[in-house]
DOZA-485096 format. One record per residue: x, y negated, z of N, C-alpha, C, O, CB in turn. Coordinates in pm, whole numbers, padded with zeros to 5 digits, always signed. Each point is the difference from the previous one (the first is absolute). Glycine has a CB too. Layout:
N
XYZXYZXYZXYZXYZ/...
//
This chain:
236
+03436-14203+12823+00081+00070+00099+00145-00041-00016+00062-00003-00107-00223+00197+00109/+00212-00226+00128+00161-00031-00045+00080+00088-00018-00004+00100+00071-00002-00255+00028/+00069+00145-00168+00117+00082-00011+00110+00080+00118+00005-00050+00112-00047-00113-00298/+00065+00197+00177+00084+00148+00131+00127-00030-00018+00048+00049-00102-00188+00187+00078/+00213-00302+00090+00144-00023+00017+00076+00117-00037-00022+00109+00053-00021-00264+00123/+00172+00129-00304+00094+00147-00024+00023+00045+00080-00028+00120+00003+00120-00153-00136/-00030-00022+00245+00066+00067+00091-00084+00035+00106-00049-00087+00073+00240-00014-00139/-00216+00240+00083-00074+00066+00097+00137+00119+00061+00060+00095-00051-00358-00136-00091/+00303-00047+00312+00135+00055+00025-00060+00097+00138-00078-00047+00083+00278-00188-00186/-00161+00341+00107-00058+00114+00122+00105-00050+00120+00122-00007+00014-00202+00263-00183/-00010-00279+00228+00071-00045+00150-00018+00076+00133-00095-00032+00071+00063-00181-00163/+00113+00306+00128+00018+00083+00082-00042-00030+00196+00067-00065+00079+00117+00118-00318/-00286+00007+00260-00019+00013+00182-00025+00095+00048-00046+00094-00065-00023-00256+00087/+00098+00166+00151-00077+00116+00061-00132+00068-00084-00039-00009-00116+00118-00114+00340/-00138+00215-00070-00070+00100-00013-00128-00097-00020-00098+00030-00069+00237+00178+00206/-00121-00352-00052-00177-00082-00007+00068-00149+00001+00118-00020+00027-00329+00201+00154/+00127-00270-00212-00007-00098-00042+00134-00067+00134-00020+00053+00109-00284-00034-00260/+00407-00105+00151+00106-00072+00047-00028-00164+00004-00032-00032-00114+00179+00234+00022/-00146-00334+00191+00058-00030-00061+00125-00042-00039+00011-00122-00014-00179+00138+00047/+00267+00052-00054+00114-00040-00026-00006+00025-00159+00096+00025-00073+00018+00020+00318/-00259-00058-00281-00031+00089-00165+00043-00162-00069+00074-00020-00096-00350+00265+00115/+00208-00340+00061-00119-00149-00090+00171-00079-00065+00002-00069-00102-00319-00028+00354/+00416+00121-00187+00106-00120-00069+00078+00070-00104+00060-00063-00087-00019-00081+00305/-00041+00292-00210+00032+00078-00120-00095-00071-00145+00032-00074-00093+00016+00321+00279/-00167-00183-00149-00123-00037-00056-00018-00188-00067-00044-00038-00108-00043+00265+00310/+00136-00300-00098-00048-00141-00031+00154-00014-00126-00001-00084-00090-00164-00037+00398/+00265+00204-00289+00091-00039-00117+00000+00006-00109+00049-00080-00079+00031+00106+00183/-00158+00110-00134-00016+00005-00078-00115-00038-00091-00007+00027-00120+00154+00079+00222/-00248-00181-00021-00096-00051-00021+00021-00149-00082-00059-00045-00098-00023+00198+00301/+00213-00223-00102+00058-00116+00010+00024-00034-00201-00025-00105-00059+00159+00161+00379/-00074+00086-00387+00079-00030-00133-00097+00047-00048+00048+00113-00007+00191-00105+00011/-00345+00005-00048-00149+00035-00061+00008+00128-00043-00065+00035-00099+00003-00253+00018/+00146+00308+00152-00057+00163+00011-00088+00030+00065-00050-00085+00075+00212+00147-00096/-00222+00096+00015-00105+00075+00079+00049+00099+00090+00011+00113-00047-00153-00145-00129/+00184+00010+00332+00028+00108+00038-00132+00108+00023-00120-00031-00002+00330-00107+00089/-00159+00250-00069-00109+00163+00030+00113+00034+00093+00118+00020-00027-00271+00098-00227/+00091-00116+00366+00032+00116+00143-00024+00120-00055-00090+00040-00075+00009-00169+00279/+00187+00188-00151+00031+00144-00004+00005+00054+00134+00052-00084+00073+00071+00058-00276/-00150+00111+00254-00026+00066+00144-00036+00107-00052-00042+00020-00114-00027-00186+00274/+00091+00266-00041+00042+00148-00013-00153+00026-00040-00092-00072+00039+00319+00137+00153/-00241+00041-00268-00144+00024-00047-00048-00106-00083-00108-00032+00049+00059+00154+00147/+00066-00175-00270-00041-00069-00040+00026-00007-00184-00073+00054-00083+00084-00133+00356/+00122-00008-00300+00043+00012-00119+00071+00078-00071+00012+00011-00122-00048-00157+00179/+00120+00243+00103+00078+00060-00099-00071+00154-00006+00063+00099-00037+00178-00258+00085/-00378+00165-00007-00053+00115-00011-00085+00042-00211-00031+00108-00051-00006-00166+00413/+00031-00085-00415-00008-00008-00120+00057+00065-00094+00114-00011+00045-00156-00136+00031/+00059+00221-00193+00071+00010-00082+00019-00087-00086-00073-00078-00061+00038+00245+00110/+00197-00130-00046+00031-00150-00050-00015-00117+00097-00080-00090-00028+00002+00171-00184/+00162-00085+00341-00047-00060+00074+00062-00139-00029-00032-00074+00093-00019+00274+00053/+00120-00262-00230+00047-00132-00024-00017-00008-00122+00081-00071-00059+00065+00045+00218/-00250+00088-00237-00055-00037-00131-00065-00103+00001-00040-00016-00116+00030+00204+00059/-00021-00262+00115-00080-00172+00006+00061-00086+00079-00052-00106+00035-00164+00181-00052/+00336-00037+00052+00109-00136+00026+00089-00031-00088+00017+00041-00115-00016+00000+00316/+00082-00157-00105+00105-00024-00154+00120-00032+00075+00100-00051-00051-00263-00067-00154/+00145+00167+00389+00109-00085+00059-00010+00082+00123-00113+00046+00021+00100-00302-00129/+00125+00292+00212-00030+00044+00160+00070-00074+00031+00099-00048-00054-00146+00257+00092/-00026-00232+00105+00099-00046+00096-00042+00112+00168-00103+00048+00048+00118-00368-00198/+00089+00318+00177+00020+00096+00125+00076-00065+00118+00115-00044+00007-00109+00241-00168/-00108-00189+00253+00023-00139+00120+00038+00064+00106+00058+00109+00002-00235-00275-00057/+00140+00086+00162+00061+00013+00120-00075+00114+00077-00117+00022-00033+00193-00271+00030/-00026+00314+00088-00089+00056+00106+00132+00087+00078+00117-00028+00025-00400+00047-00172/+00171+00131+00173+00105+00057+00088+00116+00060-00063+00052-00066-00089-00223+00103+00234/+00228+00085-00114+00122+00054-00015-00013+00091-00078-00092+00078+00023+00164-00130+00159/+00008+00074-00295-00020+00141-00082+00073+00126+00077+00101-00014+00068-00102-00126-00307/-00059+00255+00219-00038+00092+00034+00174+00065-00015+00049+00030-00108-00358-00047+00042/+00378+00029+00194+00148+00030+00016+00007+00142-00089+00112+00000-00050-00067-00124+00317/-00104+00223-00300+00022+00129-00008-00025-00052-00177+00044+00087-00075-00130+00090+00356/+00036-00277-00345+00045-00043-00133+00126+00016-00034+00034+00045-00109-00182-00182+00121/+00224+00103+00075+00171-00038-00064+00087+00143+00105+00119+00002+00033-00125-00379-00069/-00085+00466+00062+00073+00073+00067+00048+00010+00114+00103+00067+00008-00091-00072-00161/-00066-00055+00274-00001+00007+00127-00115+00031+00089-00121+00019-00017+00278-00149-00044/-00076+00128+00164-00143-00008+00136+00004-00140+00059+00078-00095+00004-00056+00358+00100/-00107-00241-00075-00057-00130+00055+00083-00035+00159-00023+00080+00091-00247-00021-00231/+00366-00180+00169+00053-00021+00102-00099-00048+00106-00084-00088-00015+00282+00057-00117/-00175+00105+00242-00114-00010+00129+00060-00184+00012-00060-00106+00016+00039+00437+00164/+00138-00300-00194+00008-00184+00096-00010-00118-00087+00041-00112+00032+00139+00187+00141/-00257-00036-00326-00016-00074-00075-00119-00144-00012+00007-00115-00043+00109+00344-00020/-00242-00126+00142-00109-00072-00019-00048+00013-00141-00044-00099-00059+00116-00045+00238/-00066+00259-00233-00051+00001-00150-00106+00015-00024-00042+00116+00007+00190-00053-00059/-00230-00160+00017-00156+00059-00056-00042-00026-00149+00033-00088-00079-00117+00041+00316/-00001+00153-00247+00014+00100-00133-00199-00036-00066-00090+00015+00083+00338+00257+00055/-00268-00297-00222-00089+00040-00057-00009+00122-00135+00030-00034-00115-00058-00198+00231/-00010+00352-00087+00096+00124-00113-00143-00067-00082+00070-00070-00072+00102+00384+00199/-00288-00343-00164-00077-00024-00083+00004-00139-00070-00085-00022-00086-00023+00188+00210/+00185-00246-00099+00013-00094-00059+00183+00017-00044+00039-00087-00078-00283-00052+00213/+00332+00224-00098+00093+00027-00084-00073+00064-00100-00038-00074-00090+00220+00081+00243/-00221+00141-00163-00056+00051-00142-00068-00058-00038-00046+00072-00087+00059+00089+00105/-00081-00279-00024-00031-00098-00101+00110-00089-00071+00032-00015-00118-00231+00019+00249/+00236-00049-00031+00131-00100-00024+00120+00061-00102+00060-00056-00092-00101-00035+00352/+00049+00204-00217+00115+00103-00107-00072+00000-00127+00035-00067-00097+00065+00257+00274/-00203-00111-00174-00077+00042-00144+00000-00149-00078+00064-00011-00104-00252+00230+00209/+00123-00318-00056-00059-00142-00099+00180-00055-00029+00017-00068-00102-00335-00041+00257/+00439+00138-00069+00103-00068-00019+00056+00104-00157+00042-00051-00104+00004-00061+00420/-00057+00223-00298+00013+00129-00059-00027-00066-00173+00095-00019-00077-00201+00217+00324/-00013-00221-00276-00059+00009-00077+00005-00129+00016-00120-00014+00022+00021+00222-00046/+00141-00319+00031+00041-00172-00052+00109+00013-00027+00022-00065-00102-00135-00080+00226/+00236+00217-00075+00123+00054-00067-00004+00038-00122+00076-00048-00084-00024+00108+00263/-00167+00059-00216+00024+00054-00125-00073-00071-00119+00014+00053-00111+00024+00157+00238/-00118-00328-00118-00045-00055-00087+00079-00100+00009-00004-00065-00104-00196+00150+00092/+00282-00136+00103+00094-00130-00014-00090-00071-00014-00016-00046-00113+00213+00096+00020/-00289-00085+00195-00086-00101+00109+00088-00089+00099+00077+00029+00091-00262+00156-00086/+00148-00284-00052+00093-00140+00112-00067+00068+00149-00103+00059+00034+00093-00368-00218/+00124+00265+00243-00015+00078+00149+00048-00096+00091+00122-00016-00008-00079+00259-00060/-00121-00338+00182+00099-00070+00096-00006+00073+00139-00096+00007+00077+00064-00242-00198/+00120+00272+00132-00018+00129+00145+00047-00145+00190+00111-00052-00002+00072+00409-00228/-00232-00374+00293-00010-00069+00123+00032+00061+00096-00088+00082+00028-00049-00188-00097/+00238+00109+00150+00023+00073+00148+00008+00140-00034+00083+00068-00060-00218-00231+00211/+00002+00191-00085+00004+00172-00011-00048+00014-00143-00006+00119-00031-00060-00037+00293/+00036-00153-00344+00019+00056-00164+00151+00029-00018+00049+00097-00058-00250-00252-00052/+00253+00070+00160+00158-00011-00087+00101+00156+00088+00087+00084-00028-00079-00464-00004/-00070+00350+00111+00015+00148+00110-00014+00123-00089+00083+00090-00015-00208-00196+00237/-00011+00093-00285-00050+00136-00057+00044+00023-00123-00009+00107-00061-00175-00116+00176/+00259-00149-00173+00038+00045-00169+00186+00075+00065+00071+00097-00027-00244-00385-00202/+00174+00234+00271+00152+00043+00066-00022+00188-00025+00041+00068-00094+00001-00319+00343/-00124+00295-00125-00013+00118+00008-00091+00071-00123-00019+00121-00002+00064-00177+00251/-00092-00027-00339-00066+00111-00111+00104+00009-00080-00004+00086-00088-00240-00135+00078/+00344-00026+00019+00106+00020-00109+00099+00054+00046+00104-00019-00063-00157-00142-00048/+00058+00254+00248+00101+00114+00045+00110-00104+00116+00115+00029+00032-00123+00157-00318/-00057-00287+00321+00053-00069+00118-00009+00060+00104-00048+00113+00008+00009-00282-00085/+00101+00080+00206-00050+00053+00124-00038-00115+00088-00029-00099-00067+00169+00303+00046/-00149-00223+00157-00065-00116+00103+00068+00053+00125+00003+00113+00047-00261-00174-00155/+00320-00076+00154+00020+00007+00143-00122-00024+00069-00076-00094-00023+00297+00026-00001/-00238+00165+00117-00110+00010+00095-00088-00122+00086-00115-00028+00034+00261+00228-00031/+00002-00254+00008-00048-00117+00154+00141-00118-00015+00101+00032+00062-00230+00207+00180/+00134-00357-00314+00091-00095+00030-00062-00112+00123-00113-00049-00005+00212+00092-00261/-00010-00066+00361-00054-00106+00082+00001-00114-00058+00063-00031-00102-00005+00129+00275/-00143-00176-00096+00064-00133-00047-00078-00065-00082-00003-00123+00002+00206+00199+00014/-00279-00001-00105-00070-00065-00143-00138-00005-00027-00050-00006-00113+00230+00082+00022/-00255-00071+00224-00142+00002+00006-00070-00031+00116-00001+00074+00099+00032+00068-00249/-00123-00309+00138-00086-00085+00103+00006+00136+00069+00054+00110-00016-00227-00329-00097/+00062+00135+00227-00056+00075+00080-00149+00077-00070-00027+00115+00033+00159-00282+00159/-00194+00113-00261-00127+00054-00064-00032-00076-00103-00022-00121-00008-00061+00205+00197/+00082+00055-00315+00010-00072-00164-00125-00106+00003+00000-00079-00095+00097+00320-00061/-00217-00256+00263-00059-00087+00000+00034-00134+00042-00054-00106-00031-00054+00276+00030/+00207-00147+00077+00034-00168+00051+00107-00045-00113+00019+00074-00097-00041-00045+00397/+00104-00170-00285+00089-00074-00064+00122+00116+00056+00023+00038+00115-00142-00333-00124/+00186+00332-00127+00119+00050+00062+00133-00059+00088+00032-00118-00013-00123+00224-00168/+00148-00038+00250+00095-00037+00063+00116-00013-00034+00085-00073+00052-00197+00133+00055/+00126+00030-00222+00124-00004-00091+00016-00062-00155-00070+00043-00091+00087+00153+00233/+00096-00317-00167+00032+00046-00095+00082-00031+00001+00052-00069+00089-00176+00097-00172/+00186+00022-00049+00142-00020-00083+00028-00042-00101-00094-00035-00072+00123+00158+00149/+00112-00139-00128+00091-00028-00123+00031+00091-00065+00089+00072+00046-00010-00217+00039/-00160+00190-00260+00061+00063-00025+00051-00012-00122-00082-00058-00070-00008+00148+00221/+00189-00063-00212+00070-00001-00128-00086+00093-00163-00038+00116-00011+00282-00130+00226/-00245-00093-00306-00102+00059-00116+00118-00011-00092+00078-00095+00006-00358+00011+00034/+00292+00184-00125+00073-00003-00091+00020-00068-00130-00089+00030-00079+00066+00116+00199/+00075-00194-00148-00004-00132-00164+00013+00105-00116+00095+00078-00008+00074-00331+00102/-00263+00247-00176-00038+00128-00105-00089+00067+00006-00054+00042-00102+00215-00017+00085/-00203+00005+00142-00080+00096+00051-00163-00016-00071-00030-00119-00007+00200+00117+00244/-00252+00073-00276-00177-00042+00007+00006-00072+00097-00020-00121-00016-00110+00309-00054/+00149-00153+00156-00086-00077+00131+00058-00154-00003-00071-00100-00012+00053+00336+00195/+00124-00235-00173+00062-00112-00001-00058-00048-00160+00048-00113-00004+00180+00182+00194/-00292-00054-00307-00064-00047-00132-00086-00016+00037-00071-00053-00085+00145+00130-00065/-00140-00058+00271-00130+00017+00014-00042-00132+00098-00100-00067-00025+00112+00351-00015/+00067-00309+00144+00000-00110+00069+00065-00119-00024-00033-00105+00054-00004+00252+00065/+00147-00135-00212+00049-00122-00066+00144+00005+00015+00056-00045-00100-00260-00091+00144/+00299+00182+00065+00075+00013+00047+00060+00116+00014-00037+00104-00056-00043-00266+00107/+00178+00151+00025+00077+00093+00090+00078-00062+00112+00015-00122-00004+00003+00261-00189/+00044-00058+00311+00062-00069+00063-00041+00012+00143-00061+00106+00017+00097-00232-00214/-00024+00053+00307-00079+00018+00169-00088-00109+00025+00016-00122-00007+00184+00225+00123/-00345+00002-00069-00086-00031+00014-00039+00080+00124+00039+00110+00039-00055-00191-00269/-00103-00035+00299-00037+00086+00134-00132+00056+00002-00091-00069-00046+00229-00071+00173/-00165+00263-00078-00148+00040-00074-00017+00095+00169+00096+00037+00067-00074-00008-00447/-00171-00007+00416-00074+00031+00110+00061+00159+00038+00071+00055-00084-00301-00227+00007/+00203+00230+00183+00068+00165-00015-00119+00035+00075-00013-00066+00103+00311+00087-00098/-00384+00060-00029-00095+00074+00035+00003+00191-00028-00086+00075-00047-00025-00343+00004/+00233+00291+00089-00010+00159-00011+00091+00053+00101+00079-00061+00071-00128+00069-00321/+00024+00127+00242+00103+00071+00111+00069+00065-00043+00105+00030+00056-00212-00020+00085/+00068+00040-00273+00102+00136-00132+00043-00079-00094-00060-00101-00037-00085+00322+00025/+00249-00184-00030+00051-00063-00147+00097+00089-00050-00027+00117+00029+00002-00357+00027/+00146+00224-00133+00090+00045-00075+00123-00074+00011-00012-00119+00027-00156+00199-00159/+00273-00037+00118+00137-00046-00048+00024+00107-00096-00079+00086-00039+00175-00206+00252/+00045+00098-00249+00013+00048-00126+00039+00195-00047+00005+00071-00101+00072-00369+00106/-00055+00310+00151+00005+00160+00052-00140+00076-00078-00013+00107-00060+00136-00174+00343/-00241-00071-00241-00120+00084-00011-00082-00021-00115-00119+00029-00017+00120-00023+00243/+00123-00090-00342-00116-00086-00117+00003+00132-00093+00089+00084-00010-00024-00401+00000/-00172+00309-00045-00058+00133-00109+00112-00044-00101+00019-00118-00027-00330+00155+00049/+00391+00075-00082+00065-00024-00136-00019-00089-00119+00091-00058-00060-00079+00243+00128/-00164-00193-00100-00033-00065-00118-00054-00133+00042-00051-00058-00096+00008+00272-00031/+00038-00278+00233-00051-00137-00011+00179-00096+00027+00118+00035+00004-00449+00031+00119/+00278-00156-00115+00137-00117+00008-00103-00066+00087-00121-00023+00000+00301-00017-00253/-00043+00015+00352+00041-00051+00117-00018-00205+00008+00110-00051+00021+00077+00324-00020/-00293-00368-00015+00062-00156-00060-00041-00056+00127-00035-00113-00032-00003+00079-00256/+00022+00044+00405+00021-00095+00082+00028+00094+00145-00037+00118+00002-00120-00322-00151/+00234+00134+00280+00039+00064+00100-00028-00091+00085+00003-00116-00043+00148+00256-00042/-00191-00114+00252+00040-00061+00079+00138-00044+00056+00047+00081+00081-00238+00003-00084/+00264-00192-00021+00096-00044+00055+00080+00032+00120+00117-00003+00038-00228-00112-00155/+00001+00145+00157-00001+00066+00234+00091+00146-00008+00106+00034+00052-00450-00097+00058/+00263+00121-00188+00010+00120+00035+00008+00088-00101+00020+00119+00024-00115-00180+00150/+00075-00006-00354+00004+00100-00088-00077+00123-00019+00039+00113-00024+00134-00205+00051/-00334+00031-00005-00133+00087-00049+00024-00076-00120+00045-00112-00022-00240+00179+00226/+00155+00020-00269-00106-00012-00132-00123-00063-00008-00112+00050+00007+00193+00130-00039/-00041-00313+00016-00137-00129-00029-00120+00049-00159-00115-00036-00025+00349-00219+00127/-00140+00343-00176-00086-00039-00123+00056+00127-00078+00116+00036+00020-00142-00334-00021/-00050+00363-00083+00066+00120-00119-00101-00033-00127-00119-00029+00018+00200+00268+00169/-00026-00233-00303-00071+00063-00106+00039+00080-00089+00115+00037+00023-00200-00185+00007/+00044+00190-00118+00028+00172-00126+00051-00111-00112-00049-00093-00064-00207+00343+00096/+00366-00193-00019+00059-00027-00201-00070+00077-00096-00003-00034-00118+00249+00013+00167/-00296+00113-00009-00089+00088-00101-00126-00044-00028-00036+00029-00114+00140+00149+00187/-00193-00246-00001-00154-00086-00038+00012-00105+00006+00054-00053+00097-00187+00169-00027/+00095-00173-00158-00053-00136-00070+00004-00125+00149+00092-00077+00028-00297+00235-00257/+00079-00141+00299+00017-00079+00136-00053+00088+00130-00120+00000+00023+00081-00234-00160/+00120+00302+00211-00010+00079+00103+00129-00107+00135+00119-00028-00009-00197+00322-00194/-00020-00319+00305+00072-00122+00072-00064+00044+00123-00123+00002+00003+00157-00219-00177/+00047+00261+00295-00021-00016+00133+00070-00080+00089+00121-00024-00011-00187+00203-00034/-00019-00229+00146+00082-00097+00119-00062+00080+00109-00093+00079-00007+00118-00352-00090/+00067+00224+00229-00031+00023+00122-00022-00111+00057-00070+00008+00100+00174+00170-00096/-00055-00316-00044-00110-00078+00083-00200+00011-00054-00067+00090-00051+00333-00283+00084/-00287+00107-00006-00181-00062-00014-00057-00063-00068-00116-00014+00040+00120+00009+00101/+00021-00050-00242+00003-00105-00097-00125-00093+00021+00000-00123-00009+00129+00278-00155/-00247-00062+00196-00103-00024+00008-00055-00095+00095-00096-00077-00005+00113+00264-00087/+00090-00154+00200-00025-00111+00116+00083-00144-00050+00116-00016+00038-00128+00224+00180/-00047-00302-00298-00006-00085-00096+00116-00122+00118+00100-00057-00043-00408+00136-00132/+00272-00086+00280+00017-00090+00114+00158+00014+00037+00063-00093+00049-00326+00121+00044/+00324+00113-00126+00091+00068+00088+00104+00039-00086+00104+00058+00030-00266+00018+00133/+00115-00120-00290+00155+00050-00144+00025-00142-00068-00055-00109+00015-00036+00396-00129/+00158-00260+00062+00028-00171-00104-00129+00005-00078-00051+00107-00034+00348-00122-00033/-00354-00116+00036-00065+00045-00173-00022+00043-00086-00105+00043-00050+00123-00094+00073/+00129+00044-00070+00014+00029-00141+00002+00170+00019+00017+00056-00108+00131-00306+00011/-00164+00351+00225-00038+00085-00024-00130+00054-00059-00012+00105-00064+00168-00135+00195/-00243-00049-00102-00170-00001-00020+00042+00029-00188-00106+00023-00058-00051-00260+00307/+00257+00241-00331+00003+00019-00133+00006+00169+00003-00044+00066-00095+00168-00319+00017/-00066+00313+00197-00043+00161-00078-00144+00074-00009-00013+00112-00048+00235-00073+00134/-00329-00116-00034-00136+00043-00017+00003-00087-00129-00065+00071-00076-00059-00014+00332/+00149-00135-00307-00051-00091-00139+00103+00116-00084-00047+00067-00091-00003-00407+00160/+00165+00351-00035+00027+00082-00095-00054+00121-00031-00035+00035-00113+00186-00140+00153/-00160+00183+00087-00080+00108+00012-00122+00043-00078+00009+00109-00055+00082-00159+00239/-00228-00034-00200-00118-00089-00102+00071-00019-00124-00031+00068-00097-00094-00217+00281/+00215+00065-00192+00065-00019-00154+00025+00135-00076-00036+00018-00116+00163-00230+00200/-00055+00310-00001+00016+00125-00040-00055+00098-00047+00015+00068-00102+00068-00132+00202/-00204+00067+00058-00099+00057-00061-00116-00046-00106-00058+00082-00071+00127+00002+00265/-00094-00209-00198-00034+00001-00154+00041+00054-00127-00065+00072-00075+00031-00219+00172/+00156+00103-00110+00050+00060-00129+00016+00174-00005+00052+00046-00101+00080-00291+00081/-00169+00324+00111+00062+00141+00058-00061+00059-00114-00067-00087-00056+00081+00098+00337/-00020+00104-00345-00088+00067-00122+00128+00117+00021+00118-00016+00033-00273-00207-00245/+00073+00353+00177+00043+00154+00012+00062+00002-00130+00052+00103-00043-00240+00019+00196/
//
C-alpha cells in the first residue's frame, strides 16, 4: 500500500459538488498533497473537525454573510449569501487559527479571514468582476506586493504585478481587521490585493485566483507548493 501524502489540506466548497472545486483541487494535487472537500455537513460536523488535516484552504465562491461584520445587507448590492457554508467556513477557519494550521484563504476566503478577525467588506465595488465567474474574466489589474512581506517570500518577489479580478466585495484599509497586515493593493483604486497574521506561522489571503494558472504570473502557482510544504511540516 502506498503511502498517504503529509499534507492532507481541507479544501473548502458549496453546499454540492462545484466545478469551480477541480483547479483548487488539481493544486494541490499538483505539489503531492491530499486535498479533502469540506462542504457544509460534512467535515465540519466531526469532532475535531480538522483533526486529520494538516492544511486549509478557503476558496472562491459567494459572499459572506453581511450581518457577520455587522450590517444589513445592501438591496443595490447584489449580495448573495450562502449562511451554511459561512458556519462552516468560520468554525474550520476558527479552529486552523487556534492550532496555527497553514491557511491560504482565495477571494472570498481572504474575504472571510478579513471578517473572522473583526474586519469589515464593502458590499459592491464596480469594475472588478467578468461577466460570469464561468467565462474568461474581463478584468484585470496591476497590483503592488510588498518587499518583506510572506507573500512577496512566497512568490519570489515584490513589486507590480498584474493578476485576474474576479469579485465584487473586497476591503481597503477602513475595512481591514486589526490583526492581519495589509502586503499587496490594487494600484487603481487601493483594494486590498492580499493580508496575512503576524501572529500565525503561515496564514495568507489573496483576492485575486491563483488557481486560474492561465490568468496570474507563474511564479504564483508557488503558494499552493508552499501551502503543501507547510502543511507537511504542520504538527499541534
Amino acid at each position: 500500500m502506498s503511502k498517504l501524502p503529509k499534507a492532507r489540506i481541507a479544501v473548502t466548497d458549496g453546499d454540492k459538488e462545484t466545478k469551480w472545486i477541480k483547479p483548487y483541487v488539481d493544486a494541490v494535487l499538483r505539489y503531492g498533497g491530499e486535498p479533502v472537500i469540506a462542504r457544509p455537513g460534512g467535515l465540519e460536523s466531526h469532532e475535531g473537525r480538522l483533526a486529520d488535516v494538516t492544511g486549509l484552504m478557503l476558496t472562491g465562491g459567494e459572499d459572506v454573510d453581511p450581518s457577520r461584520y455587522g450590517e444589513d445587507v445592501d438591496p443595490e448590492a447584489g449580495v448573495q449569501v450562502n449562511l451554511e457554508r459561512d458556519a462552516m467556513e468560520f468554525q474550520l477557519l476558527e479552529e486552523a487559527l487556534e492550532r496555527d494550521m497553514p491557511v491560504l484563504a482565495i477571494c472570498r476566503g481572504m474575504q472571510l479571514l478579513n471578517v473572522a478577525l473583526g474586519g469589515k467588506l464593502i458590499q459592491h465595488i464596480d469594475g472588478h468582476r467578468g461577466p460570469d465567474m464561468g467565462a474568461e474574466p474581463s478584468t484585470f489589474h496591476r497590483i503592488y506586493i510588498a518587499p518583506g512581506s510572506k507573500l512577496a517570500a512566497v512568490v519570489g518577489s515584490g513589486g507590480t504585478v498584474r493578476v485576474n479580478s474576479i469579485h465584487h466585495q473586497g476591503a481597503r484599509e477602513a475595512q481591514r481587521a486589526p490583526g492581519l497586515l495589509a502586503s499587496a493593493y490594487a494600484l487603481d483604486d487601493g483594494l486590498i490585493e492580499a493580508l496575512e497574521s503576524p501572529d500565525h506561522r503561515w496564514a495568507i489571503g489573496v483576492q485575486f485566483h491563483p488557481e486560474r494558472r492561465e490568468e496570474t504570473p507563474p511564479h504564483f502557482d508557488r503558494l499552493f507548493e508552499a501551502l503543501v510544504d507547510r502543511a507537511s511540516e504542520h504538527s499541534d
